[in-house]
N, CA, C and O atoms as a GROMACS GRO file, in nm:
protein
  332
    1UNK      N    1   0.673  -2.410  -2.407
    1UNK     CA    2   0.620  -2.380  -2.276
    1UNK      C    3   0.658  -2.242  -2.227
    1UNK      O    4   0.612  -2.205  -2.118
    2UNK      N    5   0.726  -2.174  -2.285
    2UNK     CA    6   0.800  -2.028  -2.196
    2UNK      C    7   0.716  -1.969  -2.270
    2UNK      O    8   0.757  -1.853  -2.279
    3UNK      N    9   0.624  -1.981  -2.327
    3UNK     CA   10   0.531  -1.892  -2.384
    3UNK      C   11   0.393  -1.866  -2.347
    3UNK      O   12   0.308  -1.794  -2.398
    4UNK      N   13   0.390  -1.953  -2.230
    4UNK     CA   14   0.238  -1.983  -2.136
    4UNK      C   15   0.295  -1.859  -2.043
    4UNK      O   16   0.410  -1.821  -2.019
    5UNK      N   17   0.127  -1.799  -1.991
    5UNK     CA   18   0.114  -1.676  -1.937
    5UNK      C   19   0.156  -1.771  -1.761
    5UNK      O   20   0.130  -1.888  -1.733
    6UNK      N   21   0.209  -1.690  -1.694
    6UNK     CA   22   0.201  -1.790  -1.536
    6UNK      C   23   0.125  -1.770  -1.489
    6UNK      O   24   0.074  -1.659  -1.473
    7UNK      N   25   0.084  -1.884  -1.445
    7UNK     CA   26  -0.054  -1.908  -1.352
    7UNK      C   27  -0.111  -1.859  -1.243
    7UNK      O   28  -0.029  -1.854  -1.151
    8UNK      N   29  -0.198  -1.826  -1.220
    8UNK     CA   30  -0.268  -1.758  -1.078
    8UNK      C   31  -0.177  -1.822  -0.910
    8UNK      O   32  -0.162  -1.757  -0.806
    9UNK      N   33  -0.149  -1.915  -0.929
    9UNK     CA   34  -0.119  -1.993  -0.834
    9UNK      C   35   0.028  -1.970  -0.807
    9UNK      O   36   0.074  -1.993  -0.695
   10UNK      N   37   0.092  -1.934  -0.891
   10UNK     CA   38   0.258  -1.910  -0.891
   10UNK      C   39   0.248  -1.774  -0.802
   10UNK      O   40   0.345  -1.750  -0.730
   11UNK      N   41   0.177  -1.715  -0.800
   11UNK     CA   42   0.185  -1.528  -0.731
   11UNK      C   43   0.106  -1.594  -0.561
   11UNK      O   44   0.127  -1.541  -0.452
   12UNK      N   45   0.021  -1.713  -0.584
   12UNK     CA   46  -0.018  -1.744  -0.437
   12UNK      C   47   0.115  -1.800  -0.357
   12UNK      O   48   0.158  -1.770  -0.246
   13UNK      N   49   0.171  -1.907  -0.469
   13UNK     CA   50   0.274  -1.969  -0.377
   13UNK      C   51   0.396  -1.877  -0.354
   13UNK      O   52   0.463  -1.896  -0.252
   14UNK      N   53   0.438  -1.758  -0.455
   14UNK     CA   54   0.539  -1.707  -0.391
   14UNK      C   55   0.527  -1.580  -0.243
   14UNK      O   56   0.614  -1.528  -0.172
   15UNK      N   57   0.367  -1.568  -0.246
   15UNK     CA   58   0.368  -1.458  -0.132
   15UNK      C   59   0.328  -1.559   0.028
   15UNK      O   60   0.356  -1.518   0.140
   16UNK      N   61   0.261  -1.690   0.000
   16UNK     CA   62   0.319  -1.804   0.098
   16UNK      C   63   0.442  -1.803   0.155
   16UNK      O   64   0.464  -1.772   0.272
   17UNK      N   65   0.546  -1.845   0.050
   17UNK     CA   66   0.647  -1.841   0.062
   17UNK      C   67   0.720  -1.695   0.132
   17UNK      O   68   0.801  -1.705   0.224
   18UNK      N   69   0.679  -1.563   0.076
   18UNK     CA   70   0.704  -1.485   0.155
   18UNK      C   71   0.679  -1.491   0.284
   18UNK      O   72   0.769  -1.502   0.367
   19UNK      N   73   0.546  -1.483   0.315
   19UNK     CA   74   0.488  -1.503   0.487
   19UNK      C   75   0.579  -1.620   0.512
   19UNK      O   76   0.621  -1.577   0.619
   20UNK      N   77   0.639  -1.727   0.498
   20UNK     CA   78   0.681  -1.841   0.548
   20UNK      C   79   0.820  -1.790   0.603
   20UNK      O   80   0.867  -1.810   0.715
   21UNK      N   81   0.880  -1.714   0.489
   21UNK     CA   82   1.010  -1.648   0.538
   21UNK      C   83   1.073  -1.530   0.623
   21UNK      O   84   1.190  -1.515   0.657
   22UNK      N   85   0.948  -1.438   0.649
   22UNK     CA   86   0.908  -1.334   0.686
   22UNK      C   87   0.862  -1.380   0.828
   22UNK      O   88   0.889  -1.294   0.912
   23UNK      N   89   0.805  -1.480   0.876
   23UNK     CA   90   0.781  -1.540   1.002
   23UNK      C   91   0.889  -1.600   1.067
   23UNK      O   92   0.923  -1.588   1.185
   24UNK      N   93   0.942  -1.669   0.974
   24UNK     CA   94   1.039  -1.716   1.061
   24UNK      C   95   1.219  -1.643   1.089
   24UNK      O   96   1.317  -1.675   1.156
   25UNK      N   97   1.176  -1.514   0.973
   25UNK     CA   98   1.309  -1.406   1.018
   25UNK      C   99   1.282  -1.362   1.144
   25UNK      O  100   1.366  -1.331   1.228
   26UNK      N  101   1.122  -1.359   1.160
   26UNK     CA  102   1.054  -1.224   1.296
   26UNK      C  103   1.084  -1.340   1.395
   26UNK      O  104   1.125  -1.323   1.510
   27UNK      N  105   1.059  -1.460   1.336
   27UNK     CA  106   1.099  -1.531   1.526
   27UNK      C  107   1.205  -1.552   1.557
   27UNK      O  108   1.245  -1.534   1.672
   28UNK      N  109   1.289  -1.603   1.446
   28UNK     CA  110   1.448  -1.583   1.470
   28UNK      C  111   1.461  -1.421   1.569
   28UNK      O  112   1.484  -1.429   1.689
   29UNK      N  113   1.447  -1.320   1.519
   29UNK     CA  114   1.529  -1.212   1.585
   29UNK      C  115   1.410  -1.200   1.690
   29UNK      O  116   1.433  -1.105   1.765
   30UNK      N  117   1.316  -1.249   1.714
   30UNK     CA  118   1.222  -1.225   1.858
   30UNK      C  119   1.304  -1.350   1.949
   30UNK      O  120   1.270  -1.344   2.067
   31UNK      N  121   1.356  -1.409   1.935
   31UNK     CA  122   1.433  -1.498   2.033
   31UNK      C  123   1.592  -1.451   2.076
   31UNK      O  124   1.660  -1.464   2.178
   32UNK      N  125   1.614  -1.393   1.955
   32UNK     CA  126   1.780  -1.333   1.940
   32UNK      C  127   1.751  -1.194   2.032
   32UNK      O  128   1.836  -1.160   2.114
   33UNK      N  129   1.686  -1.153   2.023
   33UNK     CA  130   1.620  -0.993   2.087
   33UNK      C  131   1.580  -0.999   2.247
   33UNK      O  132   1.610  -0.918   2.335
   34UNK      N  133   1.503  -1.119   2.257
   34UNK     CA  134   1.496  -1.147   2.417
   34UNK      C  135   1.310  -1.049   2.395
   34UNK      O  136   1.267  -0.961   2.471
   35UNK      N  137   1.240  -1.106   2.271
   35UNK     CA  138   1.118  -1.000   2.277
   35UNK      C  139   1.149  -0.839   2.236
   35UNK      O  140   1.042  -0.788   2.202
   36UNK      N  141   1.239  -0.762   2.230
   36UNK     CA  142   1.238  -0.672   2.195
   36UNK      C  143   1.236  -0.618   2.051
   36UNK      O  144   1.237  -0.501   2.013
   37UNK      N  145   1.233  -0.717   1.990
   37UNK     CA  146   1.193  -0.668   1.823
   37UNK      C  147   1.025  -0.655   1.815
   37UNK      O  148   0.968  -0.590   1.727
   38UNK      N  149   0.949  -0.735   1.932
   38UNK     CA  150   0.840  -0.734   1.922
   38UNK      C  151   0.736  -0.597   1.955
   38UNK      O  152   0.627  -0.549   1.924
   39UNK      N  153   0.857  -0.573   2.044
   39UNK     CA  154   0.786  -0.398   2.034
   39UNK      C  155   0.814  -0.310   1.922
   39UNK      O  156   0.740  -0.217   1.890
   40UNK      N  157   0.925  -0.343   1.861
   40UNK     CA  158   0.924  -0.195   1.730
   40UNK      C  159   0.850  -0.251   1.629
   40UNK      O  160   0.795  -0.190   1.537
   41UNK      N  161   0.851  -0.376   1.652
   41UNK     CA  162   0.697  -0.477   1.544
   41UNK      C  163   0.556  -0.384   1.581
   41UNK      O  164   0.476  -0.329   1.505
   42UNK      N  165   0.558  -0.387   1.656
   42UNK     CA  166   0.427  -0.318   1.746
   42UNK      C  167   0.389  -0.202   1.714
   42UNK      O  168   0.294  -0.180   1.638
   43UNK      N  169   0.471  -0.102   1.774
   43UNK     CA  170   0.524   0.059   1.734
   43UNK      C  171   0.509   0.084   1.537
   43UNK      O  172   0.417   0.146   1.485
   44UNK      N  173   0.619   0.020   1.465
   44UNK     CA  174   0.588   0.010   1.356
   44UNK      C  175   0.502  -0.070   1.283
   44UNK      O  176   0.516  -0.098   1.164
   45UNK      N  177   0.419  -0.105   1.351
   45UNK     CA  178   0.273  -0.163   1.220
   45UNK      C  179   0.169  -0.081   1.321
   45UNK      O  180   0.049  -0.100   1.304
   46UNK      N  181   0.220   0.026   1.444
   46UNK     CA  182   0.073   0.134   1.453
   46UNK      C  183   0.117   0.240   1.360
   46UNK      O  184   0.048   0.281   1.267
   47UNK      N  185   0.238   0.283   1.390
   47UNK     CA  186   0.259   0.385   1.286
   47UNK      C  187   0.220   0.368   1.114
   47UNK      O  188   0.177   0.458   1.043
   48UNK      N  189   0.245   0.245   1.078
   48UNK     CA  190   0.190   0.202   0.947
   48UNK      C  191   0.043   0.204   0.946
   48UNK      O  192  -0.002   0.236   0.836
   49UNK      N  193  -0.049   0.177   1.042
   49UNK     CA  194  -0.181   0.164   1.030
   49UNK      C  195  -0.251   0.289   1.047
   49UNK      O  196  -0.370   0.289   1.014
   50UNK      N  197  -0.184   0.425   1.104
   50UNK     CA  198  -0.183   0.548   1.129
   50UNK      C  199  -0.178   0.608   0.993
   50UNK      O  200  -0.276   0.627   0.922
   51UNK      N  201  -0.078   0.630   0.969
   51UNK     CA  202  -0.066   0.659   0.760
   51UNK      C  203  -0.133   0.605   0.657
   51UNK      O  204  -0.164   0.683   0.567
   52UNK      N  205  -0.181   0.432   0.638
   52UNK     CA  206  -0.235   0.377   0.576
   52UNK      C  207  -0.425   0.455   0.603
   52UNK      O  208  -0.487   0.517   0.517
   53UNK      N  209  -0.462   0.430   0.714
   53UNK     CA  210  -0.589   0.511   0.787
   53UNK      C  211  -0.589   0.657   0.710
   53UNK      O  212  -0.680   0.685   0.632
   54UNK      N  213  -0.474   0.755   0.739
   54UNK     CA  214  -0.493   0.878   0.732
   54UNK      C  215  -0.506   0.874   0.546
   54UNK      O  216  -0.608   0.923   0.497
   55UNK      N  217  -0.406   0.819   0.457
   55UNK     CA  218  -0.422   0.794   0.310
   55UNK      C  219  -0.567   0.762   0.254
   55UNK      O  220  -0.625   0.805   0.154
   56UNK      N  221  -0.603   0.678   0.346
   56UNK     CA  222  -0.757   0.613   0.282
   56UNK      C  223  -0.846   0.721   0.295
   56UNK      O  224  -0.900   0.767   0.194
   57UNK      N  225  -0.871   0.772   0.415
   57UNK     CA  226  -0.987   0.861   0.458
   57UNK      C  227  -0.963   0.960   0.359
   57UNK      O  228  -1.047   0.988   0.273
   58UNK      N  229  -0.814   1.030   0.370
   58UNK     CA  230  -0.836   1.198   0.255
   58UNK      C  231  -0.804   1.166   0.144
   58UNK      O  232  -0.819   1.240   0.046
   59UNK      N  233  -0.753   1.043   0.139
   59UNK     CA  234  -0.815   1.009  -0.038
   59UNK      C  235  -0.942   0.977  -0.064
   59UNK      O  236  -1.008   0.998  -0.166
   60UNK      N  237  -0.960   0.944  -0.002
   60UNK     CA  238  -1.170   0.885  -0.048
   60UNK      C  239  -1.228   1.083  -0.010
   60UNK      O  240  -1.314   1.142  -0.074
   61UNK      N  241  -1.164   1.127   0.080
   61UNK     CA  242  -1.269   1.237   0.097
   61UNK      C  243  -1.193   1.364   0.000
   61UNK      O  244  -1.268   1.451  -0.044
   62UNK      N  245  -1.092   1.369  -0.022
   62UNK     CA  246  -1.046   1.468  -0.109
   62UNK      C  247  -1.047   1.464  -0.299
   62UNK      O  248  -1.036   1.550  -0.387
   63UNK      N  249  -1.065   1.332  -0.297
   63UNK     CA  250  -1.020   1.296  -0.469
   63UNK      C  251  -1.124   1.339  -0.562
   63UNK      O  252  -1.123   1.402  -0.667
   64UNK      N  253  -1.223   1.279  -0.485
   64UNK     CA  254  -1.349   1.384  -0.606
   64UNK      C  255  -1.353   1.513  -0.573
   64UNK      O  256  -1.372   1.591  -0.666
   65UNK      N  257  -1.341   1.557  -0.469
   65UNK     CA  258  -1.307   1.666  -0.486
   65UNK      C  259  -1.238   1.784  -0.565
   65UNK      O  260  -1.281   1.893  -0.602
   66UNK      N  261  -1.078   1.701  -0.581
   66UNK     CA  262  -0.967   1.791  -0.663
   66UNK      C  263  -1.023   1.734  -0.782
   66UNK      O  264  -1.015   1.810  -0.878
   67UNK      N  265  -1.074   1.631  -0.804
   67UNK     CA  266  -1.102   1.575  -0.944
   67UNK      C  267  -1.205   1.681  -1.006
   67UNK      O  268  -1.184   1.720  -1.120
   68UNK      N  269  -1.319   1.731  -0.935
   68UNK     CA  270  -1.437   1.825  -0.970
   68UNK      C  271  -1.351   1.966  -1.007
   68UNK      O  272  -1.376   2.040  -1.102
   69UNK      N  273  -1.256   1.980  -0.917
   69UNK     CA  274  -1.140   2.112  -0.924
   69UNK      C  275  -1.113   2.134  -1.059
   69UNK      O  276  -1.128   2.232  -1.132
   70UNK      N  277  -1.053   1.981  -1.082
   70UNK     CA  278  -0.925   2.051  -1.209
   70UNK      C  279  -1.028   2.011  -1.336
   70UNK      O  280  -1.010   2.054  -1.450
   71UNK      N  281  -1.121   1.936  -1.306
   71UNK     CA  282  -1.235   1.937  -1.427
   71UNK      C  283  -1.257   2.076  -1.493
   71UNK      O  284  -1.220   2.115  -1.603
   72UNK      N  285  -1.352   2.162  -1.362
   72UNK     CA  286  -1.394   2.303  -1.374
   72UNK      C  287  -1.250   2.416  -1.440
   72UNK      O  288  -1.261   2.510  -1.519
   73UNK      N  289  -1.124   2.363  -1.376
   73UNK     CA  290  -1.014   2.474  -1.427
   73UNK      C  291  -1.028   2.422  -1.570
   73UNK      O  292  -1.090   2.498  -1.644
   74UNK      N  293  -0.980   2.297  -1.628
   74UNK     CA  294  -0.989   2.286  -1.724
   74UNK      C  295  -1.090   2.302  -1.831
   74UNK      O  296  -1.063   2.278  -1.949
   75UNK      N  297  -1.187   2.336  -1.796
   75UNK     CA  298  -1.337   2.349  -1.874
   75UNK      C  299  -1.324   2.568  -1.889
   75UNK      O  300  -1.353   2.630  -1.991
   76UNK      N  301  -1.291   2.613  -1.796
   76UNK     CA  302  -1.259   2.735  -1.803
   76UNK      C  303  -1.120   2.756  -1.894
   76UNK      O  304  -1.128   2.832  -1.990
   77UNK      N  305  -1.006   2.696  -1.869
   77UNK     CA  306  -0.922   2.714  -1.954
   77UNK      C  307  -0.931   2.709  -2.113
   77UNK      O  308  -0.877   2.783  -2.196
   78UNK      N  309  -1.016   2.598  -2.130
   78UNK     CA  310  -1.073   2.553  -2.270
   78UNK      C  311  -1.195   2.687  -2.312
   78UNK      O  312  -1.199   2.719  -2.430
   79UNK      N  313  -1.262   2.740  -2.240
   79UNK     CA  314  -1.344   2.821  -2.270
   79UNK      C  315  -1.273   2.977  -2.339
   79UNK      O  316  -1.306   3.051  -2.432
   80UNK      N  317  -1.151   2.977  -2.229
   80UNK     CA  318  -1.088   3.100  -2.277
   80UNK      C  319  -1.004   3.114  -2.379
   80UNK      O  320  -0.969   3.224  -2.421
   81UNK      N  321  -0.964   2.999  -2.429
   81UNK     CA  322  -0.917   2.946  -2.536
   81UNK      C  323  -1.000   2.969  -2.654
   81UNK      O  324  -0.942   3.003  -2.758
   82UNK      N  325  -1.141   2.954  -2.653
   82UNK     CA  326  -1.227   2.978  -2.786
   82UNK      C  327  -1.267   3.120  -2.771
   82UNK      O  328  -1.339   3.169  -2.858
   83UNK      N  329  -1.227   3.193  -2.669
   83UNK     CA  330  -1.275   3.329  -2.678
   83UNK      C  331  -1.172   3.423  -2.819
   83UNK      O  332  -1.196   3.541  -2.844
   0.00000   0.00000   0.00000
């Protein structure tokens, strides 16, 4: 049996299990806090959604871009090479 690939379902139940533990750390210290963890909860998942946002957009709008870039350098480099 230690030679079976693990199952689809083992990666569902352990990130369950994450959220399960991960909820109930955030309510533990949102009760211990008196609510005030709930604002740097707040604060830090805009700042995360700020960076995640800014990553997506100039990667989707820059990548073919540099990708067309270093194509063309490299197609010139290779050219000067057979000269």
């Amino acid at each position: 049996m230690s030679d079976e690939k693990p199952r689809a379902w083992h990666s569902v139940l352990a990130a369950f299990l994450l959220v399960v533990v991960a909820a109930v750390c955030f309510v533990g210290l949102f009760v211990l806090t008196l609510g005030t963890i709930g604002l740097a909860v707040a604060v830090g998942g805009g700042i995360f959604l700020l960076v995640a946002f800014h990553y997506f957009v100039w990667g989707w709008w820059l990548g073919p871009a540099i990708q067309r870039d270093v194509e063309a350098e490299e197609a010139d480099e290779a050219a000067r090479h057979l000269k």
